[in-house]
C-alpha positions in Angstrom: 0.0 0.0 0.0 1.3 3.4 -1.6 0.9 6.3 1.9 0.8 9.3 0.6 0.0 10.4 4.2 -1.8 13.6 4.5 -1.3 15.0 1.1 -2.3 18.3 0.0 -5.5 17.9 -0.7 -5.4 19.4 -4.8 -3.4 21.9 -6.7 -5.9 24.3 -6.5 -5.5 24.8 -2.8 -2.8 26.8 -2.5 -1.4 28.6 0.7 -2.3 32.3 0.8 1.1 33.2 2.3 3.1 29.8 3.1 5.6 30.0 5.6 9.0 28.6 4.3 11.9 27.6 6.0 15.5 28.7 6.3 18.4 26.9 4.7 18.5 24.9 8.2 14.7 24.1 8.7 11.9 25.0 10.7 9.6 22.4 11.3 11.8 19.5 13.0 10.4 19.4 16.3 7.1 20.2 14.6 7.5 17.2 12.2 8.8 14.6 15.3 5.7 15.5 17.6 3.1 14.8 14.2 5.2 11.5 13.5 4.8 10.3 17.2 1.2 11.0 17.6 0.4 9.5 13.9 2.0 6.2 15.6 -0.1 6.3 18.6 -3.0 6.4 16.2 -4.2 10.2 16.5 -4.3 12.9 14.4 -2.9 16.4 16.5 -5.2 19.0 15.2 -2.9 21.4 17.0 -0.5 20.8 14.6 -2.5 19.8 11.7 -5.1 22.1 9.1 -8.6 21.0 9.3 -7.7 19.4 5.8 -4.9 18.0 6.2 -6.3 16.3 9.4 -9.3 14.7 7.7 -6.6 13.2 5.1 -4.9 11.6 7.7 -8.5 10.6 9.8 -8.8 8.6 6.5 -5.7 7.2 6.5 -4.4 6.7 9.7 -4.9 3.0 10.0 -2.2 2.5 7.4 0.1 5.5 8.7 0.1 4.1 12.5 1.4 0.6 10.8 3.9 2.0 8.8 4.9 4.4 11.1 5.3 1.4 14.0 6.9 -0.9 12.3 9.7 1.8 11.7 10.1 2.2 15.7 11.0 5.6 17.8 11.8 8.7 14.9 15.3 9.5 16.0 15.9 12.7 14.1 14.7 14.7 11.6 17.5 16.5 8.9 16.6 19.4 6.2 17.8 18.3 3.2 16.1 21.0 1.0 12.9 23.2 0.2 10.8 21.1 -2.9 8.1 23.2 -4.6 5.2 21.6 -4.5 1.4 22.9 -5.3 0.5 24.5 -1.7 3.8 26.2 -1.3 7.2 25.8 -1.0 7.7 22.6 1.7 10.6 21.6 3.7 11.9 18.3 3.0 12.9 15.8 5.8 15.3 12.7 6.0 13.6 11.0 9.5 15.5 8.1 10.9 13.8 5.6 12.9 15.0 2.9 15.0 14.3 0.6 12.2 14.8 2.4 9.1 14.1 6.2 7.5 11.4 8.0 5.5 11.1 11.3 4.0 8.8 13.9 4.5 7.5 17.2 3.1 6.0 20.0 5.5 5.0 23.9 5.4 2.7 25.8 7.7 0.4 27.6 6.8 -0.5 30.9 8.5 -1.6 29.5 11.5 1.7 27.5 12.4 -0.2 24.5 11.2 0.9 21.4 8.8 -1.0 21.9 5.7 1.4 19.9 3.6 2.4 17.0 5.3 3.7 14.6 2.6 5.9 11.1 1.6 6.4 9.2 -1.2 7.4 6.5 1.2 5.6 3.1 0.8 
């Protein structure tokens, strides 16, 4: 099963005013506290857009799986900015105890995740 966790929802939505980070990152801490609530099985509306917490309410069954059969995230390292359809996102290398994914994230106004992407399987 393909998890395209928490995707932006369509091209057409597209961040008024996107937050973007610095050439070291932002949104680590941000990114670690999502990951290890997706594993318990919740969604953190305080860190999440109203969207982009429905998309993962629809997929979380899958996420908490993938996401605990990794382990404990260790770290999460900027590699880059990636411009994708709701903004310019931060891109993520996160190690886990068993293994690493990547991730995508910008904020929108509100401080919160509304794109919260992986191409990990």
């Amino acid at each position: 099963m393909r998890i395209k966790v928490i995707a932006l929802a369509a091209s057409a939505v597209l961040l008024a005013s996107p937050v973007v980070g610095n050439a070291d990152g932002h949104y680590q801490s941000q990114l670690l506290q999502a990951l290890k609530a997706m594993e318990q099985g919740n969604c953190p509306t305080s860190l999440l857009t109203a969207m982009t917490a429905a998309a993962c309410q629809n997929q979380i069954g899958a996420i908490k799986a993938k996401l605990q059969s990794l382990g404990q995230p260790k770290a999460a390292n900027y590699v880059g900015d990636q411009q994708m359809p709701g903004g310019t996102a931060e891109v993520y290398n996160v190690s886990f105890d068993n293994g690493a994914m990547v991730w995508a994230v910008n904020v929108d106004g509100s401080g919160k995740f509304a794109v919260f992407w992986t191409p990990s399987t």
